[in-house]
C-alpha positions as CSV (number, residue, x, y, z in Angstrom):
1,X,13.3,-10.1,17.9
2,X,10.2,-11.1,20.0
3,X,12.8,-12.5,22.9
4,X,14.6,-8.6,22.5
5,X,11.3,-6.9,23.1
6,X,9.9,-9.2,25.7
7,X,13.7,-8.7,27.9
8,X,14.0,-5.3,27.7
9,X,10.1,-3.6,27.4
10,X,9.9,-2.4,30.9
11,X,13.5,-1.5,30.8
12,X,14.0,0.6,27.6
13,X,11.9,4.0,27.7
14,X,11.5,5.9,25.1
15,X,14.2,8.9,25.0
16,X,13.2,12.3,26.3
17,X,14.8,14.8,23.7
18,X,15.9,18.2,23.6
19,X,14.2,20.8,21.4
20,X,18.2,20.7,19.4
21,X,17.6,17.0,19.4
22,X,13.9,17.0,18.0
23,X,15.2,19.8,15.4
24,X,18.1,17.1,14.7
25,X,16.0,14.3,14.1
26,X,13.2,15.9,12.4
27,X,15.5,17.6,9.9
28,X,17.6,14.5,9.1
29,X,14.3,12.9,7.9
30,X,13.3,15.6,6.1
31,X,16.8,15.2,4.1
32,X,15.7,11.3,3.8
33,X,12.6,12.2,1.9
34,X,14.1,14.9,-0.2
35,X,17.2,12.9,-1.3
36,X,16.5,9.1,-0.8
37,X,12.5,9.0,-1.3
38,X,12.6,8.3,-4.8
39,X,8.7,9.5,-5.7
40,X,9.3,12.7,-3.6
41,X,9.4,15.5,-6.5
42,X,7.3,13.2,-8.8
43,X,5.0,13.2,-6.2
44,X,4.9,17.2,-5.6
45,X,3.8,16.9,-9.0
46,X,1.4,14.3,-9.4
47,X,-0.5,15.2,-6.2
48,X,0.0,19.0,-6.6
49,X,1.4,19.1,-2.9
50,X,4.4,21.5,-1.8
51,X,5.7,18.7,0.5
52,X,8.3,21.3,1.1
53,X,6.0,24.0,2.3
54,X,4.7,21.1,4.6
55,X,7.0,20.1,6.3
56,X,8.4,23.5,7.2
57,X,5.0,24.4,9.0
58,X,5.7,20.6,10.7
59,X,9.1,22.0,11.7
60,X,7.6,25.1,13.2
61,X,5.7,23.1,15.5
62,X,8.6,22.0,17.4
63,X,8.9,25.1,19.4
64,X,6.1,24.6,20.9
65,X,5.9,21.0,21.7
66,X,6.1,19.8,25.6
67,X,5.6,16.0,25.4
68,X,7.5,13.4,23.3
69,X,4.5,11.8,22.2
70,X,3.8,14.8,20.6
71,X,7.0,14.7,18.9
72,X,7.1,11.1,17.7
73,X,3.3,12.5,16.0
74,X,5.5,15.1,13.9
75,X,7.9,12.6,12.8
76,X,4.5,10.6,12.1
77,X,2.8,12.9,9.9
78,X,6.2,13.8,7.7
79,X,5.9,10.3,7.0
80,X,2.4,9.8,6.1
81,X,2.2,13.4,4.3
82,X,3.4,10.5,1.5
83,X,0.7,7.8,1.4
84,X,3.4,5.4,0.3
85,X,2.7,1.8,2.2
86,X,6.5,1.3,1.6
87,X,7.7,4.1,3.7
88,X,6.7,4.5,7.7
89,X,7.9,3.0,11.5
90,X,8.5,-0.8,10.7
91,X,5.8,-2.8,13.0
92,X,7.2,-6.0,14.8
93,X,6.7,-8.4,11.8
94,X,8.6,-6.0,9.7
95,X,11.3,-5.6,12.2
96,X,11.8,-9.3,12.3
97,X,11.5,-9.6,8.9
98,X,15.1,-7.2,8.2
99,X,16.7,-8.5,11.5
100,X,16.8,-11.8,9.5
101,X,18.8,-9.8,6.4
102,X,20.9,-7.3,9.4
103,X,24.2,-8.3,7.2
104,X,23.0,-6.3,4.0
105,X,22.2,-3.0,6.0
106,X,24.5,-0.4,7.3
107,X,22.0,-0.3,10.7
108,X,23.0,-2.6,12.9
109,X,20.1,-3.9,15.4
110,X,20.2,-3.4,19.3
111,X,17.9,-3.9,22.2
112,X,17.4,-0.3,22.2
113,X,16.5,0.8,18.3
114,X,14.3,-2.1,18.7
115,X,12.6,-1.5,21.7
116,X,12.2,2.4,20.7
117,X,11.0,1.5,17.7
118,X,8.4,-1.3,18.7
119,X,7.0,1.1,21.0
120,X,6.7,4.3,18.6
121,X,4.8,1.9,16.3
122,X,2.4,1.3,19.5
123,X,2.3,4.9,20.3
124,X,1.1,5.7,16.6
125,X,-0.9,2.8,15.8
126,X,-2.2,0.7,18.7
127,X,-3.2,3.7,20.9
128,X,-4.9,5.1,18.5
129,X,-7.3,2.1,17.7
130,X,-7.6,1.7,21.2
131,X,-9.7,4.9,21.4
132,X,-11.5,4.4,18.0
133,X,-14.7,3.4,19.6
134,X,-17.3,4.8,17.8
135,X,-17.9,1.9,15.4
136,X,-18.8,3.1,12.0
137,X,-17.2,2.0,9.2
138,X,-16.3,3.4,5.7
139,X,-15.9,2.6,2.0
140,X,-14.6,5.2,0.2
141,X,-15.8,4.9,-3.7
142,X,-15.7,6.8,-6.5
143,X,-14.5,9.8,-4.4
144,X,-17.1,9.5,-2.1
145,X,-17.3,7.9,1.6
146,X,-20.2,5.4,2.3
147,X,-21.2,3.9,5.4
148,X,-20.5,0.1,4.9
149,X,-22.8,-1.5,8.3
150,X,-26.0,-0.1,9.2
151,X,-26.4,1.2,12.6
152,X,-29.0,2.9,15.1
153,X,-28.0,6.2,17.0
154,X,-30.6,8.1,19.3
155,X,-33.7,6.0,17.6
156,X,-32.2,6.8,13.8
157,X,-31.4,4.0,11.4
158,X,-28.4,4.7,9.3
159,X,-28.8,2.1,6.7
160,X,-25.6,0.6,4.8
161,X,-24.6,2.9,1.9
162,X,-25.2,6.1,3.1
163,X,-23.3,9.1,2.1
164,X,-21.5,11.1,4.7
165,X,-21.0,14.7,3.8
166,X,-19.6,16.6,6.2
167,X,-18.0,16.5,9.9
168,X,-19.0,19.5,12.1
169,X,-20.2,21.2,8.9
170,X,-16.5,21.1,7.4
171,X,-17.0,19.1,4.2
172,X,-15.5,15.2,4.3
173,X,-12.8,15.9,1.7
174,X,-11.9,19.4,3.5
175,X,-11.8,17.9,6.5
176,X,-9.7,14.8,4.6
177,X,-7.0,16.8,3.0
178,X,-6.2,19.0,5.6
179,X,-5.6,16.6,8.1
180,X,-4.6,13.3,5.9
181,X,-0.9,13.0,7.7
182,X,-2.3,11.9,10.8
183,X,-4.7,9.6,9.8
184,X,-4.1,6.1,9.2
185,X,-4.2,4.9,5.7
186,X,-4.1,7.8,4.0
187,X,-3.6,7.6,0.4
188,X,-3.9,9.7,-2.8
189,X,-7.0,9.1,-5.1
190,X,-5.2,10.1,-8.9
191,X,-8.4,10.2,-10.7
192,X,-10.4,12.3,-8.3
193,X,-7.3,14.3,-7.5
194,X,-7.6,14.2,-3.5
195,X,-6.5,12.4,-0.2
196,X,-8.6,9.8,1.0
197,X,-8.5,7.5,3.7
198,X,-10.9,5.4,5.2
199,X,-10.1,4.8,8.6
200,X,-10.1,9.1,9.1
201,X,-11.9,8.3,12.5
202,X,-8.7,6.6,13.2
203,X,-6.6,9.9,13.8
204,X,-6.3,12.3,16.6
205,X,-8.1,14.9,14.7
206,X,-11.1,13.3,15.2
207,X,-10.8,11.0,18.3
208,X,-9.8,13.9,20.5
209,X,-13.3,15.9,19.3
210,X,-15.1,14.0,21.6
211,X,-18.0,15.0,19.8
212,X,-18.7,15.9,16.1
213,X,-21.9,16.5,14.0
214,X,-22.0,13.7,11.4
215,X,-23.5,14.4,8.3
216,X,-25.7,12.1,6.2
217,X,-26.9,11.8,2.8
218,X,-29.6,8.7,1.4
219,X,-29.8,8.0,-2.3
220,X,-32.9,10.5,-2.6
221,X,-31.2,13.5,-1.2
222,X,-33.1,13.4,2.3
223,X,-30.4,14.6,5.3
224,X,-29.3,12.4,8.1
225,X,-27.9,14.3,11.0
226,X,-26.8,14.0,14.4
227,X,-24.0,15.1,16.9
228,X,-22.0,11.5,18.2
229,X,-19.9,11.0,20.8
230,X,-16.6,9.5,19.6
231,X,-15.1,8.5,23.1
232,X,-17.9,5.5,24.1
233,X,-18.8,3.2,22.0
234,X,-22.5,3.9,21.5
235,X,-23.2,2.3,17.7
236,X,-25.3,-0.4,17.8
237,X,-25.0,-2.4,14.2
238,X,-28.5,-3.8,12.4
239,X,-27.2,-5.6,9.5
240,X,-25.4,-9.3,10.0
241,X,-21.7,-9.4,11.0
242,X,-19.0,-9.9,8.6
243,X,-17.6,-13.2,8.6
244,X,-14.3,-14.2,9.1
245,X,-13.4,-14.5,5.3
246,X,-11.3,-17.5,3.6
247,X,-9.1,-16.2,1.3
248,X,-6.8,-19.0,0.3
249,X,-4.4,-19.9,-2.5
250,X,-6.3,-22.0,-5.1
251,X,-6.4,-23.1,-8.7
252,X,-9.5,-24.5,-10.6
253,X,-11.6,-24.5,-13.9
254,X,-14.7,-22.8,-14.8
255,X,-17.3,-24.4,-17.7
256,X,-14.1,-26.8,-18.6
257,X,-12.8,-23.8,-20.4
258,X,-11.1,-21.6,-18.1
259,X,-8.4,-22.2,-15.8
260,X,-8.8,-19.9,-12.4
261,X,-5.3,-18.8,-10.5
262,X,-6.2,-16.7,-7.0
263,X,-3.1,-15.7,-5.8
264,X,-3.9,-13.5,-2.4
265,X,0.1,-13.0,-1.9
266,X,3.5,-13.5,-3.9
267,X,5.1,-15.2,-0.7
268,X,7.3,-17.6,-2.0
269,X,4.6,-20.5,-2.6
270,X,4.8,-20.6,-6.3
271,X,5.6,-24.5,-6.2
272,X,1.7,-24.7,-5.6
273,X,0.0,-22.5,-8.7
274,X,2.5,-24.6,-10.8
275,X,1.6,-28.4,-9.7
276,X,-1.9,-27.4,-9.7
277,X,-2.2,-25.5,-13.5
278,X,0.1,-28.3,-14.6
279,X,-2.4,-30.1,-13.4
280,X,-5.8,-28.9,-14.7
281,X,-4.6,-27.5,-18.0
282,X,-5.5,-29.8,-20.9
283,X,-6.5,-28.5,-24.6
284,X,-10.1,-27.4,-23.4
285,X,-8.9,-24.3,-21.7
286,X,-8.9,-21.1,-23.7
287,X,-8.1,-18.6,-21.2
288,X,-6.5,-18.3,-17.9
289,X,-7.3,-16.0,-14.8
290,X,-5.0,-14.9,-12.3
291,X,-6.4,-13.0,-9.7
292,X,-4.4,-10.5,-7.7
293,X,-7.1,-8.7,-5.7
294,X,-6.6,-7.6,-2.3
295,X,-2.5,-9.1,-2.8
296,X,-0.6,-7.1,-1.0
297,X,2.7,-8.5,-1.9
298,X,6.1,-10.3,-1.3
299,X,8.8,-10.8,-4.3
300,X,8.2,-10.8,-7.8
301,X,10.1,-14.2,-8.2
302,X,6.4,-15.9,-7.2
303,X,4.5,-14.5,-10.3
304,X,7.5,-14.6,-12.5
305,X,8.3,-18.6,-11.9
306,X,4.3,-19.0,-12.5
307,X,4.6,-17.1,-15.8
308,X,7.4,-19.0,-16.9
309,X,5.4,-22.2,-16.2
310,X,2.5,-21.2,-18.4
311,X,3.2,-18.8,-21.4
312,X,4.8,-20.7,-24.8
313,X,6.9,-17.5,-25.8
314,X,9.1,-15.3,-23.8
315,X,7.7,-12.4,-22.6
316,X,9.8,-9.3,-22.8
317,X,9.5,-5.8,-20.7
318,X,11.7,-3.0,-20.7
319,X,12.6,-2.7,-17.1
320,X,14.9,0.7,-15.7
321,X,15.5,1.3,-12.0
322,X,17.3,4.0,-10.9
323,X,18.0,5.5,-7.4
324,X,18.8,9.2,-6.2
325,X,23.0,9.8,-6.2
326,X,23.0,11.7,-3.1
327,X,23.3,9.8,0.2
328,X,26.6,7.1,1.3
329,X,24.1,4.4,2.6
330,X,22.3,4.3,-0.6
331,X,25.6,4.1,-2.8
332,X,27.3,1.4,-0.3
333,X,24.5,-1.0,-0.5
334,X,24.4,-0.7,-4.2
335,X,27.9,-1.3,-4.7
336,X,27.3,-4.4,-2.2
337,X,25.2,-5.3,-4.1
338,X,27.0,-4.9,-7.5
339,X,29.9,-7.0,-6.6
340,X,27.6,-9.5,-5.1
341,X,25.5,-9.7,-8.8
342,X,28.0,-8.7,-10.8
343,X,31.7,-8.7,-9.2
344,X,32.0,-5.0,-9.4
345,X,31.6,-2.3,-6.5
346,X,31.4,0.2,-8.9
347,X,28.0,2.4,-9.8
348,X,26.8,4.3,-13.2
349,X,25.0,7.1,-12.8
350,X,22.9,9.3,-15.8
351,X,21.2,12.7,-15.6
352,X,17.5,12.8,-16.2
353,X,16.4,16.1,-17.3
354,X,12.4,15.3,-16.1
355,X,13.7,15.1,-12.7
356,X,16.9,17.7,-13.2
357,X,18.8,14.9,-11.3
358,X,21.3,12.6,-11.5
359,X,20.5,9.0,-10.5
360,X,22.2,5.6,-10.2
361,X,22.0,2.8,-12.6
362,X,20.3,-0.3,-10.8
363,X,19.3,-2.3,-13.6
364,X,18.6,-1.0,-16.9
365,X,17.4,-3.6,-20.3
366,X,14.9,-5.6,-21.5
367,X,13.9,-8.3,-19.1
368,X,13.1,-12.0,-20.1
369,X,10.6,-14.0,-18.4
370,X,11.7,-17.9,-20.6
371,X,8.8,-20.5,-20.8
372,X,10.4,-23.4,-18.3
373,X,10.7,-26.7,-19.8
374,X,7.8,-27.7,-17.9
375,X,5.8,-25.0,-19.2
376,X,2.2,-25.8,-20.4
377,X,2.9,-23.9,-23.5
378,X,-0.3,-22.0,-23.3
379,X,-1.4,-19.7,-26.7
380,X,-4.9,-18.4,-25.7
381,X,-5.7,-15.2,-23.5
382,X,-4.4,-14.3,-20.1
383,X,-6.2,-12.3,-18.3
384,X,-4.8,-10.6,-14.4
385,X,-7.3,-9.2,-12.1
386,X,-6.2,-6.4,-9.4
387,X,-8.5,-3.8,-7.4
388,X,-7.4,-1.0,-5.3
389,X,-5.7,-2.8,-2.7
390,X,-3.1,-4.7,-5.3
391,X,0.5,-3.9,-4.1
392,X,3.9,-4.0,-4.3
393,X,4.9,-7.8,-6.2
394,X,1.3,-8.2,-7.0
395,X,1.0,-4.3,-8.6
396,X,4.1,-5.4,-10.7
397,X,2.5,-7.8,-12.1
398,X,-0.2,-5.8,-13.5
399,X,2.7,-3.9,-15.4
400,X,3.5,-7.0,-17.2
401,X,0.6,-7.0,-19.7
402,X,1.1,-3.6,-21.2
403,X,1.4,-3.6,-24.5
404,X,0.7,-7.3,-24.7
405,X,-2.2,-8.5,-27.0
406,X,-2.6,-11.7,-25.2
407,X,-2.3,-10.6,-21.5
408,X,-4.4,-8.3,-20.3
409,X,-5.7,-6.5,-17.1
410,X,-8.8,-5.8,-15.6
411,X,-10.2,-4.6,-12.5
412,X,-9.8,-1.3,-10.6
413,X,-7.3,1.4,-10.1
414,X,-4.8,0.9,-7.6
415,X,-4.1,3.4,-5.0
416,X,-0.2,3.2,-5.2
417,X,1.8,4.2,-7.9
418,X,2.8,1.2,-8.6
419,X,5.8,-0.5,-10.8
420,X,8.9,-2.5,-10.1
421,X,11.2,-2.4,-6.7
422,X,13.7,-3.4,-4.9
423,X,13.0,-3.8,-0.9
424,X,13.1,-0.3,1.4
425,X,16.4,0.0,3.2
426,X,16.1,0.9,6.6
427,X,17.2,3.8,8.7
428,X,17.9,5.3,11.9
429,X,17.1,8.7,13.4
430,X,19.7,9.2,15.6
431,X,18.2,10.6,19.2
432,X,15.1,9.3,19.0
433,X,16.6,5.5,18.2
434,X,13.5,5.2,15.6
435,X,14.3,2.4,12.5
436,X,12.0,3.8,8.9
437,X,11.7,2.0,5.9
438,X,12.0,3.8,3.3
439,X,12.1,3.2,-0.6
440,X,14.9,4.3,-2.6
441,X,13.6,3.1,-6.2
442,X,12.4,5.2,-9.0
443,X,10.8,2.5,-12.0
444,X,11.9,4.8,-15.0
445,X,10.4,1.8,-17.3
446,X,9.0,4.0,-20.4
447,X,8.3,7.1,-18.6
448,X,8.6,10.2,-20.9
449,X,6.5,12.1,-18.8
450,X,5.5,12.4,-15.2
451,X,2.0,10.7,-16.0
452,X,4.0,7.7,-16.8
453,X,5.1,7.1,-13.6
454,X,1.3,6.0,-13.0
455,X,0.9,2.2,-13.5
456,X,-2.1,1.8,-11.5
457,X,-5.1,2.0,-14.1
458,X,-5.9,-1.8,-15.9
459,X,-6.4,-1.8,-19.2
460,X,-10.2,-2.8,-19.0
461,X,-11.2,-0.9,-15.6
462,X,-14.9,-1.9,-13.8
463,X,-17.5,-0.1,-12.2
464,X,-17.4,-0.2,-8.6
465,X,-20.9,0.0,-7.0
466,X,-21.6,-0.2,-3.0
467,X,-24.0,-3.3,-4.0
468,X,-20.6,-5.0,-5.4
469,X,-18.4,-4.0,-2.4
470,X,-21.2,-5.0,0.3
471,X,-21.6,-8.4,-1.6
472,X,-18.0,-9.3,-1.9
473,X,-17.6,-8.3,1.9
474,X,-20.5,-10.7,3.4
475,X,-19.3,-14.1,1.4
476,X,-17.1,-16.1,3.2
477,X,-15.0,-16.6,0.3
478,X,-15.0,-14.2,-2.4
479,X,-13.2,-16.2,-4.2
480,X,-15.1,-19.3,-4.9
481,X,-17.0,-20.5,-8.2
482,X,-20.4,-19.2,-6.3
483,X,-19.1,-16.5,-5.9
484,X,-17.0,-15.5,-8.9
485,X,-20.0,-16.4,-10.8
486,X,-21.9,-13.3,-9.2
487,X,-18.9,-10.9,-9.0
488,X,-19.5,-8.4,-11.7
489,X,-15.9,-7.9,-12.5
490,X,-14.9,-11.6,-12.8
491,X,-17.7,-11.9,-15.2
492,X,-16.4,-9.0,-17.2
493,X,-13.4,-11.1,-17.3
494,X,-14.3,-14.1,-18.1
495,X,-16.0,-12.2,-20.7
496,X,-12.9,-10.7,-22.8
């Protein structure tokens, strides 16, 4: 992959399209995310967006655009109008990562869908942090945005934790929710019922203002205002710099009685959590801790083979995945995959009246995770930890302790929807050359109602305060006894 890009760069240019050929492309990913996103109409719902109305006023743009940068920013925002992680232009680790598994997809790679690609990513990524120079940075908490580094501007201290109201007198979450597909990391607060993202300085919107009046609000209502220039970087930060964190796998006991698991990714590097609980358990240890904060994910095998290591009776979960029965690629790789699982190419389908649709069967019973001979046999309490950036493998995790008395979770909600997967299949527009990765999963697992496609609140939630996040953010390792022992949420529970 990186000898593919390297060769051909300065060779490959990006295509220059006709408006029928931007219309063609732009309308066959629209038909993606209608008929192959799975969490398209459940979305519509959830998040009370007319995605449909959306991209039509997207489409209409078209007309008028000159540029294919411009373009490529359409395609762009359809995709993020969806705040789905899963779904966007793959980035060069993710390109490698399915040119290694080419055989199972219908898209075949090629110096040029790879070169296209790589460089769209650039285009909508890179470029854009390039010219991010204004230096403030953001925690957005409790549906509010917080400055997370003091700075000085014009002879003004803005100290850490202020609250920033407005942008050129347009309110934050206005100015948020209107523009949300072009800004990176835009996701969907549930609770607060709103887009968020944190990086929105990150996004044309802002960046081509050149200037915009920031406003500021202290903890006893006085106003902090002033009109910055977002093109130099003029912030000068007061408070110490964040240090370069350690965040590494580890396993250890608290007090003799607790058995500590941080897991900060489920990438194939179970054999490690199982030597080491194996280990340090011994009859002392009354409950067990696996922390899944800030895990962003891999394969579910990880956590299952470390279940199956510690628990002394099987766990059961009711597990359904279906996908939409209405495009060839989907069908063909899931009869691929039938005959290759169970020697059949053949595919069940089953109408669901909450979605008025008819999806495929992909796995449908109660699943087993068996304690392994080598299993410590443990009876006490399990408890799993997540925050709002647990996701993908690590958020399925979090599903497993519903309805269990002796797991359970704690932490804070997720930003994703959350539940169990299979991995995005991949795609190709076909002027502009551009790969996607898109989902195709819908976990049906108990859901009755559209609310129950939400997995992403723990059963015990915590309260977040900017005095927790600033803490957690200046340690070097957040995730050491020191500490743990002053993280309000870990002592909550150790607690339970």
């Amino acid at each position: 992959m990186q000898q593919a890009i390297e060769e051909n760069f300065s060779k490959i240019e990006i295509p220059i399209l006709s408006k029928s050929e931007m219309y063609a492309d732009f309308d066959t990913l629209c038909h993606w995310l209608q008929n192959i996103y799975p969490y398209y109409y459940i979305k519509s719902k959830l998040c009370a967006t007319n995605y449909d109305k959306k991209l039509a006023a997207l489409r209409s743009q078209i007309s008028n655009t000159q540029k294919m940068n411009d373009f490529i920013w359409i395609l762009q925002k359809a995709i993020n109008m969806f705040c789905d992680k899963h779904l966007g232009i793959p980035d060069r680790q993710s390109l490698s990562e399915y040119h290694q598994h080419e055989a199972m997809y219908d898209i075949k790679f090629s110096p040029k869908n790879i070169v296209c690609t790589y460089k769209y990513n650039l285009l909508i990524r890179d470029s854009l942090w390039v010219k991010a120079n204004l230096g403030m940075s953001f925690k957005y908490l409790d549906g509010k945005y917080y400055i997370m580094r003091a700075f000085k501007y014009n002879e003004q201290i803005y100290p850490e934790g202020l609250l920033l109201k407005s942008i050129d007198g347009m309110p934050i979450d206005t100015f948020v929710n209107y523009f949300y597909p072009s800004m990176t990391g835009a996701l969907y607060d549930y609770k607060h019922k709103k887009y968020f993202s944190e990086y929105f300085m990150v996004s044309p919107d802002f960046i081509n203002k050149k200037t915009c009046l920031l406003v500021f609000e202290d903890d006893k209502k006085n106003i902090l205002q002033d009109t910055f220039h977002t093109d130099v970087f003029l912030i000068k930060g007061l408070s110490k710099k964040w240090p370069q964190q350690i965040d590494t796998q580890t396993v250890f006991t608290i007090h003799d009685t607790v058995l500590y698991v941080r897991m900060p990714n489920m990438l194939g590097n179970e054999d490690f959590y199982i030597q080491k609980i194996q280990k340090l358990y011994n009859e002392n240890i009354q409950k067990i801790i696996i922390d899944i904060r800030g895990n962003s994910g891999g394969t579910d095998l990880v956590w299952m083979n470390v279940l199956s290591h510690i628990i002394s009776d099987t766990l059961r979960q009711n597990v359904a995945l279906y996908a939409y029965n209405t495009n060839k690629q989907v069908r063909d790789f899931l009869g691929r995959r039938n005959k290759e699982l169970y020697n059949t190419d053949s595919i069940q389908t089953k109408y669901f009246p909450l979605l008025n649709a008819e999806l495929i069967k992909i796995y449908d019973k109660q699943e087993k995770i068996i304690p392994n001979e080598n299993s410590i046999r443990f009876n006490g309490k399990m408890v799993i930890m997540q925050d709002e950036d647990t996701f993908s493998a690590a958020g399925s995790l979090t599903t497993i302790a519903k309805g269990k008395d002796n797991i359970i979770s704690v932490g804070y909600s997720r930003t994703d929807i959350a539940g169990r997967g299979l991995s995005p299949l991949l795609f190709q527009l076909p002027h502009t050359n551009m790969l996607i990765i898109m989902p195709f999963v819908i976990d049906y697992s108990n859901v009755n109602q559209m609310s129950d496609f939400l997995r992403n609140v723990p059963e015990i939630e915590c309260r977040q305060s900017m005095s927790t996040v600033l803490q957690k953010r200046f340690s070097i390792n957040p995730y050491q006894i020191e500490a743990l022992l002053e993280d309000e949420c870990f002592l909550t529970a150790i607690s339970l």
